[in-house]
Residue frames as a rotation matrix with the C-alpha (Angstrom) as fourth column:
UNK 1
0.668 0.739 -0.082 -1.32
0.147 -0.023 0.989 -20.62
0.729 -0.673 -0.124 -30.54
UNK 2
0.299 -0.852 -0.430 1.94
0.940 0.340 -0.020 -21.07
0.163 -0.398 0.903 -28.64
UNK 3
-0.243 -0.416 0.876 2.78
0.846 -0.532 -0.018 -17.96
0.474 0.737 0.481 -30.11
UNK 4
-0.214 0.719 0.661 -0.01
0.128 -0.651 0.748 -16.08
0.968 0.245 0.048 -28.77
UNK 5
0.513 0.069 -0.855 0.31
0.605 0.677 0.418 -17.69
0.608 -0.733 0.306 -25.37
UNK 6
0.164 -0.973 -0.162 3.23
0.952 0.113 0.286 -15.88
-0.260 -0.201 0.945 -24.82
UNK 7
-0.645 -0.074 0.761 2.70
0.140 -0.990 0.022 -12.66
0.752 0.121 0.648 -26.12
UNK 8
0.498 0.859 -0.120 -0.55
0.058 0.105 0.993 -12.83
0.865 -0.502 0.003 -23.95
UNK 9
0.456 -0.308 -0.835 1.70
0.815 0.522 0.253 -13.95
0.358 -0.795 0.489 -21.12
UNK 10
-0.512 -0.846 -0.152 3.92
0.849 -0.471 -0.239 -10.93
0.130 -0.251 0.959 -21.28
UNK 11
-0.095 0.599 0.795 1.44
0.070 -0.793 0.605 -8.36
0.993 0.113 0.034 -21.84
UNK 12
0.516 0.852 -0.083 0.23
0.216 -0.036 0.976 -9.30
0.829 -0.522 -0.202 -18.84
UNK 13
0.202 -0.698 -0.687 3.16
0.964 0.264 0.016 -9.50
0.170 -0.666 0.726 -16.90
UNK 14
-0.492 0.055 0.869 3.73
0.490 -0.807 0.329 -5.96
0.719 0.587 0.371 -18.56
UNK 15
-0.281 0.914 0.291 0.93
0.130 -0.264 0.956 -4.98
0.951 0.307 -0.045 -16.76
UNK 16
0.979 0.043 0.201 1.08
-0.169 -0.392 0.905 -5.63
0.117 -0.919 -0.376 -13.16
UNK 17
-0.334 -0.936 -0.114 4.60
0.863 -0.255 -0.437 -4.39
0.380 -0.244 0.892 -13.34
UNK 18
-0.547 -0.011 0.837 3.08
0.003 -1.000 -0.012 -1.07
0.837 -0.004 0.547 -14.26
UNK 19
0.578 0.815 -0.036 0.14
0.068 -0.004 0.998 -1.72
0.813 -0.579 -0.058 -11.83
UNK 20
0.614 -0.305 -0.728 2.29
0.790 0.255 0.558 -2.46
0.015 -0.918 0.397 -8.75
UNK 21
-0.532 -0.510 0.675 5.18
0.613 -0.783 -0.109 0.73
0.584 0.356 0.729 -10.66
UNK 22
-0.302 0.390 0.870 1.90
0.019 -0.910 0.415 2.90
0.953 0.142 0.268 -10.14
UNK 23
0.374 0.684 -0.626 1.50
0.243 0.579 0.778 1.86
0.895 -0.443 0.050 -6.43
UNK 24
0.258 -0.866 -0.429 4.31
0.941 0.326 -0.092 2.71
0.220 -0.379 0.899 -5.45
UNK 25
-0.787 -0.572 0.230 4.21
0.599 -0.799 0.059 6.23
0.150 0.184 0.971 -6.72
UNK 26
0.195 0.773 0.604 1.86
0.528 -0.602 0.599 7.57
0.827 0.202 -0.526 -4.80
UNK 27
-0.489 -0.739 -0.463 3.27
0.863 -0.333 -0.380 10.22
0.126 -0.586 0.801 -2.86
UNK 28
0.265 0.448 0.854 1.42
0.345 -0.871 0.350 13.09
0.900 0.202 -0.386 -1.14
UNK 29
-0.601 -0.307 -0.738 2.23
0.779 -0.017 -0.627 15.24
0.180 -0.952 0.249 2.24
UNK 30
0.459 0.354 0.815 0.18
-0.011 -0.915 0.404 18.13
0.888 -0.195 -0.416 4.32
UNK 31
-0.321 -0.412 -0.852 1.30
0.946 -0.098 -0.309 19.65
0.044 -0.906 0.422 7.30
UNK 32
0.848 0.166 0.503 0.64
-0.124 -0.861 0.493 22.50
0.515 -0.481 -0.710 9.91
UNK 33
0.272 -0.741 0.614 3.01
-0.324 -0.672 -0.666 24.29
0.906 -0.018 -0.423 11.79
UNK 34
-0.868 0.099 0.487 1.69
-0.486 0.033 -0.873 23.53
-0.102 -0.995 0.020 15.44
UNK 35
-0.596 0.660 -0.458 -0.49
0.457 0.747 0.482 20.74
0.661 0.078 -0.747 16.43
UNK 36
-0.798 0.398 -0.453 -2.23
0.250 -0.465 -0.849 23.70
-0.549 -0.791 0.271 19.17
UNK 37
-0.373 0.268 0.888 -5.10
0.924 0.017 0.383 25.36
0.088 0.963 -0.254 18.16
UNK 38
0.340 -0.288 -0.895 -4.22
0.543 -0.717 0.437 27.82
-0.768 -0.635 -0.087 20.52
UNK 39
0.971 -0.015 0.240 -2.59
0.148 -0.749 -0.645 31.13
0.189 0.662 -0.725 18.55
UNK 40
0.784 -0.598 0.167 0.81
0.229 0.529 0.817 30.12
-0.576 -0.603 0.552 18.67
UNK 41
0.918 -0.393 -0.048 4.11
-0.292 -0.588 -0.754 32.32
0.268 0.707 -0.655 17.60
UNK 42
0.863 -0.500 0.067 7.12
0.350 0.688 0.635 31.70
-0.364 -0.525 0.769 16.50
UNK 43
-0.504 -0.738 0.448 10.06
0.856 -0.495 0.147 33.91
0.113 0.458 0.882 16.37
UNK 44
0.778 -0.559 -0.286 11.68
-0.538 -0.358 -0.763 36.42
0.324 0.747 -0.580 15.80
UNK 45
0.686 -0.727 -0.031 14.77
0.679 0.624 0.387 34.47
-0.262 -0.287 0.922 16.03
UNK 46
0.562 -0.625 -0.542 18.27
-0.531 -0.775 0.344 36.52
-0.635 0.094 -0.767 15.49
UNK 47
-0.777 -0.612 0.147 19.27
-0.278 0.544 0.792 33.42
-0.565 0.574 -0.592 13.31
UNK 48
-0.378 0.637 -0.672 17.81
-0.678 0.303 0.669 31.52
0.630 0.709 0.317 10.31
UNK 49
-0.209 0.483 0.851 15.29
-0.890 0.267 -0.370 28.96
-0.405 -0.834 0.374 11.52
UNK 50
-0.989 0.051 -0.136 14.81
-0.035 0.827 0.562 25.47
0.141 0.560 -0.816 10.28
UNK 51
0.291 0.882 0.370 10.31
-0.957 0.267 0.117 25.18
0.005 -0.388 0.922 10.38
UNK 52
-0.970 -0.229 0.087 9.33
-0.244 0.931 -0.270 22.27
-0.020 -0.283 -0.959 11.62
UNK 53
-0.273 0.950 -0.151 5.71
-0.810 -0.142 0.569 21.28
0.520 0.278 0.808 10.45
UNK 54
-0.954 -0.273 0.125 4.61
-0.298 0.809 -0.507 19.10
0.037 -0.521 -0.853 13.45
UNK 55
0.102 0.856 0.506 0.36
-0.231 0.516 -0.825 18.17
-0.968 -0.033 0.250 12.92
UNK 56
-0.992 -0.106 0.071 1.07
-0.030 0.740 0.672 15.51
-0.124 0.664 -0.737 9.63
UNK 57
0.006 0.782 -0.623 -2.68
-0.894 -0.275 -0.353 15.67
-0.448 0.559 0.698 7.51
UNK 58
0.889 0.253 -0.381 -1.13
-0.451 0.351 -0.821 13.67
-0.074 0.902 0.426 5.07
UNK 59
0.318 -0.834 -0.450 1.18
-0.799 -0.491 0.346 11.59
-0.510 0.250 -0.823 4.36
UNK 60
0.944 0.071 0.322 0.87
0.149 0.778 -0.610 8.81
-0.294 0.624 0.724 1.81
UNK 61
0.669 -0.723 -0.173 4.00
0.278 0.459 -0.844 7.05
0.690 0.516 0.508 1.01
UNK 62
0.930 -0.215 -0.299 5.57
0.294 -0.055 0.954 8.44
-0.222 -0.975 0.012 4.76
UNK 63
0.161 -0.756 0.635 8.33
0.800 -0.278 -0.532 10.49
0.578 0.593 0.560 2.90
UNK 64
0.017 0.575 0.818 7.37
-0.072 -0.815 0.574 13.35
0.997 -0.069 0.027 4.95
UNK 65
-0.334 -0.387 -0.859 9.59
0.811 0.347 -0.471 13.26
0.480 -0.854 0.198 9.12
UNK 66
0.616 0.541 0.572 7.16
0.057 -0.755 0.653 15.67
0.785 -0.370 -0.496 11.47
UNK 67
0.779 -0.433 -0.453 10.53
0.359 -0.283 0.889 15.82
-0.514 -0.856 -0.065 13.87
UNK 68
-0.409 -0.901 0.148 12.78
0.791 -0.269 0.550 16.95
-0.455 0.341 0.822 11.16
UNK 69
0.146 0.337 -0.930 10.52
-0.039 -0.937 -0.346 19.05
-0.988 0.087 -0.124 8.96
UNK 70
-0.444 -0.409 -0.797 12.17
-0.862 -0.046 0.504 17.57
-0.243 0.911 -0.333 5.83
UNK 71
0.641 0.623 0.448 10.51
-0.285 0.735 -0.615 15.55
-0.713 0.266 0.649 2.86
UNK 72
-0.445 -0.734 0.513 12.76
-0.263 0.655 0.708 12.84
-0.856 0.180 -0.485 1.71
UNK 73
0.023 0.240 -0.970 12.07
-0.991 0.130 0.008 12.21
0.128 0.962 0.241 -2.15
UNK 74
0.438 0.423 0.793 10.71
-0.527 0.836 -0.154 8.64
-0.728 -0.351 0.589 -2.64
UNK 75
-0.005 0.161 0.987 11.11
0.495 0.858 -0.138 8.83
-0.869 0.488 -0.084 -5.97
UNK 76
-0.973 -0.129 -0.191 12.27
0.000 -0.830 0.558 10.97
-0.230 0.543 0.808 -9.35
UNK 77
-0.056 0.765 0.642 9.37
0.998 0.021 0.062 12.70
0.034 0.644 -0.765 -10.64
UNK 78
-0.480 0.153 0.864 7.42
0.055 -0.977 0.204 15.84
0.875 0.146 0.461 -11.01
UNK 79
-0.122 0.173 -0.977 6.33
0.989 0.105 -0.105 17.03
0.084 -0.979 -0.184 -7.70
UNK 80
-0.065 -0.011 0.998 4.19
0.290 -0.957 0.008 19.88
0.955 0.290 0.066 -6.72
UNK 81
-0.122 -0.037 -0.992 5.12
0.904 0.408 -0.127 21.86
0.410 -0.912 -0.017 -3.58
UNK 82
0.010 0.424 0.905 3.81
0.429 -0.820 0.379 24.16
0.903 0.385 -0.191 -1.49
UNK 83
-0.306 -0.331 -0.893 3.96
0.899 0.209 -0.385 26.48
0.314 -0.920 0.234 1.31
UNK 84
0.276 0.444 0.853 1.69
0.169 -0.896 0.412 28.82
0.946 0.030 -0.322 3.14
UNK 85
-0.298 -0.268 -0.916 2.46
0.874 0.308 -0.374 30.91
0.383 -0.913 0.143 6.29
UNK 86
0.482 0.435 0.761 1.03
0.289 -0.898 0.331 34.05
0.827 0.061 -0.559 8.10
UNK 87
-0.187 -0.770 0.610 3.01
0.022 -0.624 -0.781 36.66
0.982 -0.133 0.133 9.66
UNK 88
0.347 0.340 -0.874 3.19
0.926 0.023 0.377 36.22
0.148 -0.940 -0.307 13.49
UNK 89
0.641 0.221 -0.735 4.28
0.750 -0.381 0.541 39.06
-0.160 -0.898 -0.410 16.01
UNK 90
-0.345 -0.664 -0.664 7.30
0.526 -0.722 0.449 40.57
-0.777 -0.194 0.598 14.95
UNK 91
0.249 0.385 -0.889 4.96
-0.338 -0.825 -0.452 42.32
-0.908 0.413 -0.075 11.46
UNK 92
0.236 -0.234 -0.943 6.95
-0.961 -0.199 -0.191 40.50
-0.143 0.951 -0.272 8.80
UNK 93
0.326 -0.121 0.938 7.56
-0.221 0.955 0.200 37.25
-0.919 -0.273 0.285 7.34
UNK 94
0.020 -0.446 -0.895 10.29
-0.995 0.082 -0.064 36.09
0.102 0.891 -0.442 5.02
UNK 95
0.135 -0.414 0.900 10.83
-0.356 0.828 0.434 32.25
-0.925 -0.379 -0.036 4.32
UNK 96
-0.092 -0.464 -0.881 12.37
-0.992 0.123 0.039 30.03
0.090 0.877 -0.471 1.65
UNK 97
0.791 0.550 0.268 11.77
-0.475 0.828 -0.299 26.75
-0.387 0.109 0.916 0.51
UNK 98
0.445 -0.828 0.341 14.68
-0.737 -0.123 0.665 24.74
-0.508 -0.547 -0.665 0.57
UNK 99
0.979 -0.030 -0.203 16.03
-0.106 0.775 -0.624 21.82
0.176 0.632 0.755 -2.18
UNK 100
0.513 -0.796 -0.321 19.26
0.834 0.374 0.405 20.22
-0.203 -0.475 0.856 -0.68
UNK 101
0.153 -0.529 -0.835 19.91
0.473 -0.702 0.532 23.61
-0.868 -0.476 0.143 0.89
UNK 102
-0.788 -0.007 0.616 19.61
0.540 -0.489 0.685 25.37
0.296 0.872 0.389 -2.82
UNK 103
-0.775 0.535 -0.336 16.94
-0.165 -0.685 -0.710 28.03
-0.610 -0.495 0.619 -2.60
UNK 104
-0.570 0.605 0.556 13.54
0.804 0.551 0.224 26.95
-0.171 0.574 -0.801 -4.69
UNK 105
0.230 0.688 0.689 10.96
0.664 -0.628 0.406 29.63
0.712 0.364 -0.601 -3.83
UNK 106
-0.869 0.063 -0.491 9.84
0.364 -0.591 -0.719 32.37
-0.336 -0.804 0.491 -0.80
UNK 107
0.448 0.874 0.191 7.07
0.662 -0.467 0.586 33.97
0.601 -0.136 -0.787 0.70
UNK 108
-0.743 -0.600 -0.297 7.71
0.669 -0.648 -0.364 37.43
0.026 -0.469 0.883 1.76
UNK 109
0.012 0.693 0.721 4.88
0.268 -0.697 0.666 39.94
0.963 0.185 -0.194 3.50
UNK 110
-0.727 0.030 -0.686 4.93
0.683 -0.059 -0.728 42.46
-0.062 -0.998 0.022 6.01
UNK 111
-0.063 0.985 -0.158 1.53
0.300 0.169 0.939 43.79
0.952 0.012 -0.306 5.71
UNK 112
-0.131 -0.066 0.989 1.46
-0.964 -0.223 -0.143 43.18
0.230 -0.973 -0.034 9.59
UNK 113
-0.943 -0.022 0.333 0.35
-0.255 0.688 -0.679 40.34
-0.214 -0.725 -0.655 11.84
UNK 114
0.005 0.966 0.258 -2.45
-0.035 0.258 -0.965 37.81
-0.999 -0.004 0.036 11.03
UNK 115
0.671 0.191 -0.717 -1.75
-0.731 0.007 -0.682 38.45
-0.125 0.982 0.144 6.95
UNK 116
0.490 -0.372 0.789 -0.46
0.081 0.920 0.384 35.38
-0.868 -0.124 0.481 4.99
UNK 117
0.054 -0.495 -0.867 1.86
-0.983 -0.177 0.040 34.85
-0.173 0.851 -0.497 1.84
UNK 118
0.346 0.239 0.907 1.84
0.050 0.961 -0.272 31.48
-0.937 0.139 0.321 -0.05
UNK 119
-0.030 -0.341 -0.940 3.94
-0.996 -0.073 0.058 29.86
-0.088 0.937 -0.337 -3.08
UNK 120
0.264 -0.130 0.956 4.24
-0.016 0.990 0.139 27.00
-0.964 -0.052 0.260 -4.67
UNK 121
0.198 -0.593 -0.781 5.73
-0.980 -0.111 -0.165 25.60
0.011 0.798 -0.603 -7.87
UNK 122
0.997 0.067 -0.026 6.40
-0.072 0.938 -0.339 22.21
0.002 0.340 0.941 -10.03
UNK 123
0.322 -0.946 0.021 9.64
-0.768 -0.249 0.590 20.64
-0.554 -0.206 -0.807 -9.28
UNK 124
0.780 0.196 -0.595 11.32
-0.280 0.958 -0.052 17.86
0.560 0.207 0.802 -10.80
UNK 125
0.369 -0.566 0.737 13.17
-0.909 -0.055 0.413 15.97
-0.194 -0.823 -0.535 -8.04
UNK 126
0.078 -0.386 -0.919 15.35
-0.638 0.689 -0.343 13.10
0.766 0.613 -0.192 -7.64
UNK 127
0.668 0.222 -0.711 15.30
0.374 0.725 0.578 9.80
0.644 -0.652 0.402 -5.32
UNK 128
0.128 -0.698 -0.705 16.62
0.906 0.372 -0.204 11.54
0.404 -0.612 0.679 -2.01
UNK 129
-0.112 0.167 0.979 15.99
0.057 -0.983 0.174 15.08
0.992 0.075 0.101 -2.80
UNK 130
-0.267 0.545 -0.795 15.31
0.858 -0.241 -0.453 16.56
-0.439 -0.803 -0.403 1.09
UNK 131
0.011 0.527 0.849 12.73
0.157 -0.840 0.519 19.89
0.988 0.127 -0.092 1.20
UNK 132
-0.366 -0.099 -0.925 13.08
0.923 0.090 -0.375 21.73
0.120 -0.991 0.058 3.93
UNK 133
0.505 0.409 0.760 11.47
0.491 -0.860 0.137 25.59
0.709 0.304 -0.636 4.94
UNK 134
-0.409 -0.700 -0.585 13.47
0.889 -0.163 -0.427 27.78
0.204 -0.695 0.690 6.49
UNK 135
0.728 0.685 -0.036 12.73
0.681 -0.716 0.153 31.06
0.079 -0.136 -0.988 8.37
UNK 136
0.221 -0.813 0.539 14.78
0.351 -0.450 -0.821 34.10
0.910 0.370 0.186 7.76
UNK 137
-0.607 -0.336 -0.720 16.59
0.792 -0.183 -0.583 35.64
0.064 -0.924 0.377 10.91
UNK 138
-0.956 -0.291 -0.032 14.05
0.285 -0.950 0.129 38.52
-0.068 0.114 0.991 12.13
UNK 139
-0.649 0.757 -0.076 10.99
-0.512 -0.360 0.780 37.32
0.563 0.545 0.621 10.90
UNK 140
-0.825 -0.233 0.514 8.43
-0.507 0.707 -0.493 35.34
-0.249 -0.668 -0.702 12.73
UNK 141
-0.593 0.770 -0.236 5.25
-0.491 -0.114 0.864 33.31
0.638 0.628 0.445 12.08
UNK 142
-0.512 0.631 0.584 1.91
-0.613 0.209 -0.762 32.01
-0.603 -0.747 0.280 13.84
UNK 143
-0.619 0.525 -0.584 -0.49
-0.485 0.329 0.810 29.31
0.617 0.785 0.052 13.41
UNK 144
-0.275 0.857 0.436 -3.41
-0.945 -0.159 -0.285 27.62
-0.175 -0.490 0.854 14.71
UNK 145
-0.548 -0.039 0.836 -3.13
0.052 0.995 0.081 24.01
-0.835 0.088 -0.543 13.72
UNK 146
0.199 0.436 0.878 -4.14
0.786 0.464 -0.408 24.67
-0.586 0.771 -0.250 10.40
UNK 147
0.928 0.368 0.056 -3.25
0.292 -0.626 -0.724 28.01
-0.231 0.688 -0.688 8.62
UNK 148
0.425 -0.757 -0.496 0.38
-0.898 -0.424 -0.123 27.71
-0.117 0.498 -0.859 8.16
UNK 149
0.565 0.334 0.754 1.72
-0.352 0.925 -0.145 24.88
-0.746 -0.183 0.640 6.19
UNK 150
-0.415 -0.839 -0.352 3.76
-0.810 0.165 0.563 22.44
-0.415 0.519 -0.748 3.79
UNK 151
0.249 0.578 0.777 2.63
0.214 0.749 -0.627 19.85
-0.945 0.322 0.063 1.68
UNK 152
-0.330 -0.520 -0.788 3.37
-0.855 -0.189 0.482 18.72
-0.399 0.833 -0.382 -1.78
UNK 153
0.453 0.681 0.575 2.11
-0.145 0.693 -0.706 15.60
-0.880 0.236 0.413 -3.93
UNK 154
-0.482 -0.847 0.223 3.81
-0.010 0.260 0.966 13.73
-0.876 0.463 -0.133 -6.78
UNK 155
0.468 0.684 -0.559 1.74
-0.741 -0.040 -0.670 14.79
-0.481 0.728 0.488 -10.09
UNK 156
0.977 0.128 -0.172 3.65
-0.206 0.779 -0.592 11.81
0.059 0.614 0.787 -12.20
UNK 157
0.629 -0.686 0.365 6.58
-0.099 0.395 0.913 9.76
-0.771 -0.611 0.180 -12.01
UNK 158
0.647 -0.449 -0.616 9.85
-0.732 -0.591 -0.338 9.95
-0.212 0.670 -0.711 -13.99
């Protein structure tokens, strides 16, 4: 009985480790570009641009700084992230998704003004990772408090 006591005990312990483990890892962000909902461009710029996504949707687990633009990894895992923008004034839009300053993805369309380009893609990141989107020198983009954006969500810890 003793025996059993004790195995019983641990299980449980066991248990709301994982339980409190699985609390922890819940990690999601959205963002828009511009908290206006005014038609609001930005760029061309004659340099690269750092975006700054500044109306926050989401942001379970607050990983995710709407004055820096960059999402601080909580936590290693798999992590899907994404980024849409639509081409503002100057006709074209290039941008790159950033992984401590390594290139990840890009959206690239010049189409014209008003069209949009969107990527995304499973990463696996580590506690600290930063994400950051950057805009290429030249290019510019527009939103409306809701149609260009960043945002990502942790699909399962590692």
């Amino acid at each position: 009985m003793r025996v059993l006591l004790q195995q019983l005990t641990a299980r449980v312990e066991k248990l709301e480790r994982e339980c409190e483990a699985r609390g922890k890892s819940k990690v999601a962000f959205a963002a828009s570009l511009f908290t206006t909902e005014e038609w609001t461009h930005r760029g061309p710029f004659n340099i690269e641009t750092e975006l700054v996504f500044k109306k926050v949707t989401t942001n379970i687990g607050n990983a995710y700084n709407n004055r820096t633009g960059i999402f601080t990894v909580p936590m290693k895992g798999l992590y899907y992230i994404r980024f849409t923008g639509c081409v503002g004034n100057s006709g074209s839009l290039n941008a790159v998704l950033l992984k401590n300053g390594e290139k990840m993805f890009a959206i690239y369309n010049t189409v014209g003004s008003h069209s949009s380009g969107s990527n995304g893609m499973t990463l696996v990141l580590e506690e600290g990772d930063q994400l950051w989107v950057r805009l290429w020198s030249g290019q510019s983009i527009f939103d409306q408090s809701r149609l260009s954006t960043f945002s990502g969500f942790l699909v399962f810890p590692m």
